[in-house]
C-alpha positions, 0 to 999 in steps of 0.5 A: 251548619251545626244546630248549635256551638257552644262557646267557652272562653277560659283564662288560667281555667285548669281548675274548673275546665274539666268539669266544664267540659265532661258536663258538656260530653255527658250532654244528652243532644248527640250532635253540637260543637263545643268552641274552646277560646284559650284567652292567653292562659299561663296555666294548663288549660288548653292542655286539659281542653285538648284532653277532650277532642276525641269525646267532644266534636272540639275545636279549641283556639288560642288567641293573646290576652284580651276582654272575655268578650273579645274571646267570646266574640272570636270564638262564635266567628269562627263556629257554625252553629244556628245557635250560639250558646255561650258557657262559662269554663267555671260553670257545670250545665245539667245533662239536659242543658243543650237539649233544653235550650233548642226546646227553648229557642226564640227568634228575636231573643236572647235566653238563658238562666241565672246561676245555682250554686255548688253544693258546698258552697259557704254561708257566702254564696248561700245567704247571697243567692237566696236573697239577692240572686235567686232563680228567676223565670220569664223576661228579665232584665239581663242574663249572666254571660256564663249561660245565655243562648241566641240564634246567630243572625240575632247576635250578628245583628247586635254585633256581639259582645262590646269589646270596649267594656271589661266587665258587666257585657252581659248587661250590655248586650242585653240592653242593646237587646231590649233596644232592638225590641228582643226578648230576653228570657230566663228558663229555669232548666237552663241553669248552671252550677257556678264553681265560680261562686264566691266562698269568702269574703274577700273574694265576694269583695273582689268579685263586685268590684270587678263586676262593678267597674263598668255599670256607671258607664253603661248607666251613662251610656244608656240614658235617658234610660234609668235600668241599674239606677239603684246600684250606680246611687248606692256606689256613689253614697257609699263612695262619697260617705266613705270618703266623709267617714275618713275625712272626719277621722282628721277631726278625732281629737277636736271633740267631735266623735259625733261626727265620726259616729254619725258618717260611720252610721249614714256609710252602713244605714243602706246595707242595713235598711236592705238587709231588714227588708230582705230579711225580716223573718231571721236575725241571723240572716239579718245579719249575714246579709247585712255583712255582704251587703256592706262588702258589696257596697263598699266593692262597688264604690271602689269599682267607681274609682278604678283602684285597680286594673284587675284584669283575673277573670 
């Protein structure tokens, strides 16, 4: 049996397959598989997956269109790693990814690292994640699915990813981590530069609303415990004052502008309370920051409602 597989799902990942790929082949471990799982794309990717068969011990698998941790689940089955290490198509690992990771490895745990962003990135993803998705060390609360490790018997034992949920099964597996008493650790050097990091504003929006679309239910789900409590009440006042804003816009022109005034303030009170809290030394990115934290509420009261069935990712 292999030391580790890594596993990369990829749906319509031609842009950034590649990149994914020559960071894995420029890896400093000699000896891994690498698992490519082609989710049902209509673009070139599994074409530039099989570009790399004679440089990376590779196996790269097509299966219909499903969740990504129906694709990340298909392909840990059919890998032979001790280890299974899970990489996102848009993501780029440092030469040392792999290495670090065995160094790092823990029975009974899953670990990993949160996202870096690329270098040329946007005011967006910039502001975002040296506010609100910095680096962190330690035990966290849950890992972002694009880099997380875990030995096999371990991920078997939690019975994978949750299939039942489209989006935010990285929080899912782990709290179905954490129940069963694992450890769920981030390592610094086991960072990855996310290409997937948002450069616009509507792509920030419709980023959250995807990520957002099942944290109500694994809220639900896991009660009595209160973990993500914060983000499912700030999805709901946003919903619902978004909801008396445009209600009270029928009102307009029966004197009462005050009303629309004071839904519109209570709507964006939250955004800015976070933003002078998180920001208290610079106005200006006092003020970026309250931008995306207004989209960001606003994303995930949309993602309450299920507006749309987005399925790119």
């Amino acid at each position: 049996m292999s030391q580790i597989s890594v596993i990369v799902p990829a749906y319509n990942e031609a842009s950034h397959l590649e990149k994914c790929l020559q960071a894995l082949a420029n890896q400093s471990l000699s000896e891994f598989e690498v698992v490519v799982i082609d989710n049902g794309s209509t673009d070139h990717t599994p074409d530039i997956a099989k570009t790399f068969m004679s440089t990376l011990n590779l196996k790269v698998l097509s299966k219909q269109r499903e969740s990504i941790s129906a694709a990340r689940n298909y392909g840990a089955s059919l890998s032979k790693g001790a280890i299974v290490a899970f990489l996102d198509a848009d993501c780029e690992p440092q030469p040392d990814w792999l290495e670090n990771g065995i160094k790092d490895s823990t029975q009974n745990a899953v670990w990993g690292a949160h996202y870096r962003i690329p270098e040329n990135s946007t005011w967006v993803g910039k502001i975002w994640n040296k506010y609100q998705a910095t680096e962190q060390e330690g035990e966290v609360s849950f890992l972002p699915g694009g880099t997380i490790f875990i030995h096999r018997s371990d991920f078997e034992s939690l019975g994978g990813f949750s299939e039942v949920v489209e989006t935010s099964e990285d929080v899912d597996l782990c709290t179905r981590a954490r129940d069963q008493r694992m450890s769920v650790l981030a390592y610094k050097n086991l960072s990855v530069v996310h290409d997937g990091t948002p450069r616009t504003l509507v792509h920030f929006y419709r980023q959250n609303r995807w990520h957002g679309r099942h944290v109500a239910r694994n809220f639900l789900e896991n009660l009595p415990s209160t973990k993500n409590i914060a983000v499912v009440a700030l999805s709901a006042y946003t919903l619902l004052m978004f909801w008396i804003f445009i209600l009270s816009l029928f009102l307009l022109f029966t004197g009462n502008l005050w009303l629309q005034v004071s839904a519109l303030i209570l709507l964006f009170l939250p955004p800015l309370a976070l933003s002078v809290s998180k920001a208290r030394a610079s106005m200006s990115d006092t003020t970026a920051l309250f931008v995306l934290y207004s989209v960001y509420a606003l994303a995930r009261a949309a993602a309450l409602t299920n507006i749309k069935k987005d399925r790119s990712r």
